[in-house]
N, C-alpha and C positions, 0 to 999 in steps of 0.2 A: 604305690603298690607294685612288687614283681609281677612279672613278666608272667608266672603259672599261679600267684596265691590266690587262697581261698577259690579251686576249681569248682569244688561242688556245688559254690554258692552263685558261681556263674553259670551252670548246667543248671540250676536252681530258677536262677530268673530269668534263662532261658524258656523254661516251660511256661512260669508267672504269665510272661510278655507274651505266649501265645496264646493268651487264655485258656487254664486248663482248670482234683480235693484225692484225699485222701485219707486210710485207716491209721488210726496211732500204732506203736510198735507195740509189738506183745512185752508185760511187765515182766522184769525176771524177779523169779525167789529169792527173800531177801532171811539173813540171820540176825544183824543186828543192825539196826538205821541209827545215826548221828544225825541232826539238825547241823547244818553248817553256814555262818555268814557269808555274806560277799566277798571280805579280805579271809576267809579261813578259806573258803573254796580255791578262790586265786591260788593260796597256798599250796592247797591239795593237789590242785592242776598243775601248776608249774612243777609240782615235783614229778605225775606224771610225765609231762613230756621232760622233766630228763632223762629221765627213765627210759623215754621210750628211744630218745634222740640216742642216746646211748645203743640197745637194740639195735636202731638202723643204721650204724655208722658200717656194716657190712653190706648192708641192700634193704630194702624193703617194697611191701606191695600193697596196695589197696586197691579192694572190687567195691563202689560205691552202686545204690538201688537209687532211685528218685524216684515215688509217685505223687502225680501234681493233679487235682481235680477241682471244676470250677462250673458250676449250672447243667452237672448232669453228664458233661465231660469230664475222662480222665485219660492222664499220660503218663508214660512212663520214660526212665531212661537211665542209663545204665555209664559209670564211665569207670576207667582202671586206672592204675597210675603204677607204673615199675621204676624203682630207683636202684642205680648201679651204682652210690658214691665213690667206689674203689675205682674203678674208672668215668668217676664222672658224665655219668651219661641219666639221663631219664625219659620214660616216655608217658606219654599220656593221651589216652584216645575215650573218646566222648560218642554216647548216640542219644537221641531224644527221638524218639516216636519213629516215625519213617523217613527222619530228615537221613542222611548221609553221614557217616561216619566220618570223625572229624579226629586227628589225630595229630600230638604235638611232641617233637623231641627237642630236648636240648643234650647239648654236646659241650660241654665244660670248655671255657676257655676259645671254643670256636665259633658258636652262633645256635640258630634254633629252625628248625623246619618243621613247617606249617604243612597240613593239608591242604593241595586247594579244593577252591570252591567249585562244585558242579554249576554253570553258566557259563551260559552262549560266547559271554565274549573273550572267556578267560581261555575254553577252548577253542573259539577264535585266533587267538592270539598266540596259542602253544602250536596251531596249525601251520600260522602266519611262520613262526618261527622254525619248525621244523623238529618239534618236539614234541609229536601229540600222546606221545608215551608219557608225558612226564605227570605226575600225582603230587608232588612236592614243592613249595620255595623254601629255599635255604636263605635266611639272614645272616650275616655277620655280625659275632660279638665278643669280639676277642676277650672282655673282661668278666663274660657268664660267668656265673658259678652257681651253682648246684644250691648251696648254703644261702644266699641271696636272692636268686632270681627263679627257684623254683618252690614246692610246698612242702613243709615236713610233715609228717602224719597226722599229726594234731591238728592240722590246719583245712584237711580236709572237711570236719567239721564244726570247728570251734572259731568262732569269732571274736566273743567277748564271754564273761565269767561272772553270774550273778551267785545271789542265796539260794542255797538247794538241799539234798540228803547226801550222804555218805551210807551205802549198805556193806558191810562186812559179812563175806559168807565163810562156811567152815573150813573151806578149802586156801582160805587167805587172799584168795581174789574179792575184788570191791566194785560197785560201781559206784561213780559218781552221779548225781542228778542235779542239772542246775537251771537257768535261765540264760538264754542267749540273745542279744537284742535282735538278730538277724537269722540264726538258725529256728528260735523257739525253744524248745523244752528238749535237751539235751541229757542223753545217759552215756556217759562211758566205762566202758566193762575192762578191768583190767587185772593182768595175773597177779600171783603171789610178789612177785615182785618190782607193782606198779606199772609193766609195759602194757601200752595200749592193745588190745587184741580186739574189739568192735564197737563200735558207736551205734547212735539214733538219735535223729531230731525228729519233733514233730511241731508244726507251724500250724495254727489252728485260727486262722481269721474269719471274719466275719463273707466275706463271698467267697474263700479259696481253702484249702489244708493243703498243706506241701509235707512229706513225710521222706527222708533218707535212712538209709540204714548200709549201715559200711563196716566190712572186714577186713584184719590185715595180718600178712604173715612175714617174717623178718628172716634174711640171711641172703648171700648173697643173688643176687640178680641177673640174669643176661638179655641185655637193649642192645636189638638189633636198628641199626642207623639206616634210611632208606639211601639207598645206591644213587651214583653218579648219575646213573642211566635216566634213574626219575626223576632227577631234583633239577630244578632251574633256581637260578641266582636271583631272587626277589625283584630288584634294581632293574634286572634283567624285560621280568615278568611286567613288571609295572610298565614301562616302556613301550612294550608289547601288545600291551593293553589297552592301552593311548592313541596309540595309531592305530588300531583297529576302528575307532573312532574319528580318523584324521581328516578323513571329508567334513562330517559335522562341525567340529572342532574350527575349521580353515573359515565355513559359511558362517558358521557362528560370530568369528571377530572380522568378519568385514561385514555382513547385515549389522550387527551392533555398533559398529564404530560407525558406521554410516548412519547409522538415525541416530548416535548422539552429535555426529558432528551439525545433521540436520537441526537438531535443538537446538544445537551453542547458536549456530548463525539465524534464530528469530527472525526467521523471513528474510534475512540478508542476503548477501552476495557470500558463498562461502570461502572461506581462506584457506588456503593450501598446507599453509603450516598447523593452523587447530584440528583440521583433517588428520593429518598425518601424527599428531601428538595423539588425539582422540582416539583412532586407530590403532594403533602400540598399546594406547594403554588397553582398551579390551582384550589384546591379542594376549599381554600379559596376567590381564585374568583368567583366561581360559585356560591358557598354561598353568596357571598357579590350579587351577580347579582339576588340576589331572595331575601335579607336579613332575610335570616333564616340559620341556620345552618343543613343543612340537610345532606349534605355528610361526613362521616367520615374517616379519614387515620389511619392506626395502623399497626405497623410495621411487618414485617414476616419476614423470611431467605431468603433473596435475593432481597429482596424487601420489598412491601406494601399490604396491603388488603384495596383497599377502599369498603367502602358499606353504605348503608343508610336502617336503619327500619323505616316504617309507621306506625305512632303511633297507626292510628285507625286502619289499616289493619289487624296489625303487619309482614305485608310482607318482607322481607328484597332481597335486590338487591344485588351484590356485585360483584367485580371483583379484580383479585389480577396484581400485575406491580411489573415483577421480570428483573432483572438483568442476563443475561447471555451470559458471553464472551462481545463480542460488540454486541450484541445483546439485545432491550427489548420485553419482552415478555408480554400483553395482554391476559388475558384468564377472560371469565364468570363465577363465580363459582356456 
């Protein structure tokens, strides 16, 4: 799946997963309905979106509604999506209830920036670094494109394409109605000339209703990219992020590699070398459980010295895991 598809259905089970029902969409006036199979619907729909693909090859926009209700709660939540194809750019920003406004751009050909997350240790770590302005990571992706790795309008709400109606009204716009295995009970309203202009699903389960309802309007676009000032290098962030943990992390693989080296040796006399293996290797889990390499092993007389330096601090942690008798020993240095 791309990097942006089907957003709404990830804002969607967003709200599911926080336990949240919902009113069906108001029905629109109809002038003449068609019964349509499964492969004729396909039909009809795929000629919408080229239809529509067509439309937005200048820009287009979509304001998607979500309301999600579930034992008496209900939520809402709201997300937009602005497409600039002419200069390859999109944006896309998301909110659910009182969470934080979550917001996603890509940049054709160069990468995509994320909002970050509001927590402790992310602005820890933008502190630690010297950046506590920043709101954004920037990924690189030199092969994005717009056409691949983000959503085209249709996709906002449509997943799949069952049996449904065709209503034909006088003005030569139509809506479709069909079945979606994942949206629900899907209507698309479209002009005289088959472009997409608003949707509605409605999910209607047995403990939850999930209801969307989405507009769109076509022509060119302007996506503004967040600045240098706010965006940090992902790579960067993560990094950042890691060592803000760096003490834990350090105690972490040498209390661990010292009670497994204590299992290997069964009440034995412990070995300096299964020590020293045993050790590494937790040290390389922990690392791998952060993907950075932040703790280091290096060998001593009886043992190891793990420790870890902060780059921007340059604080260093450490603790040494020595071998003695049947006995290991843990100390802070």
């Amino acid at each position: 799946m791309s990097v942006l598809s089907r957003p709404a259905i990830l804002l969607a089970s967003a709200a599911v997963a926080a336990g949240l029902l919902v009113a069906p969409a108001a029905a629109y006036a109809a002038d003449t309905t068609t019964d349509l199979s499964a492969s004729e619907m396909r039909a009809a729909v795929a000629a919408v979106a080229t239809a529509t693909d067509t439309a937005a090859e200048q820009g287009w926009k979509s304001d998607l509604d979500l309301t999600v209700a579930l034992g008496g709660r209900t939520a809402t939540g709201h997300q937009s999506i602005m497409a600039d194809p002419q200069h390859g750019l999109m944006g896309v920003t998301s909110a659910l209830e009182d969470t934080p406004v979550a917001s996603v751009f890509l940049d054709e050909g160069s990468g995509i920036y994320s909002s970050l997350p509001e927590d402790s240790r992310t602005e820890a770590a933008l502190t630690m670094m010297g950046r506590p302005a920043v709101t954004f990571a920037f990924t690189a992706a030199p092969t994005l494109t717009l056409k691949n790795d983000g959503p085209a309008p249709m996709d906002v709400v449509v997943t799949s394409v069952g049996a449904g109606k065709r209503t034909l009204h006088d003005d030569g716009s139509a809506d479709l109605t069909f079945a979606d295995s994942v949206m629900g009970a899907v209507t698309l309203h479209v002009d005289a000339s088959s472009v997409l202009t608003a949707a509605e699903s409605t999910l209607d389960e047995e403990d939850a209703n999930l209801s969307v309802s989405v507009g769109y309007g076509y022509g060119p676009q302007t996506v503004t990219l967040p600045t240098a000032d706010e965006t940090v290098q992902a790579g960067a962030l993560a990094k950042a992020v890691a060592y803000v943990g760096m003490a834990e992390l350090v105690r972490d693989s040498a209390v661990t590699g010292a009670a497994d080296t204590r299992k290997a040796a069964k009440g034995g006399k412990v070995k300096v070398a299964t020590l020293r293996k045993l050790v590494r290797r937790d040290a390389d889990r922990v690392n791998d459980s952060v993907n950075v390499d932040v703790v280091t092993v290096k060998n001593i007389t009886a043992g190891v010295r793990v420790s870890a330096t902060n780059p921007w601090t340059k604080k260093t942690v450490a603790y040494t895991v020595k071998a003695s008798g049947k006995k290991v020993v843990v100390k802070k240095v």
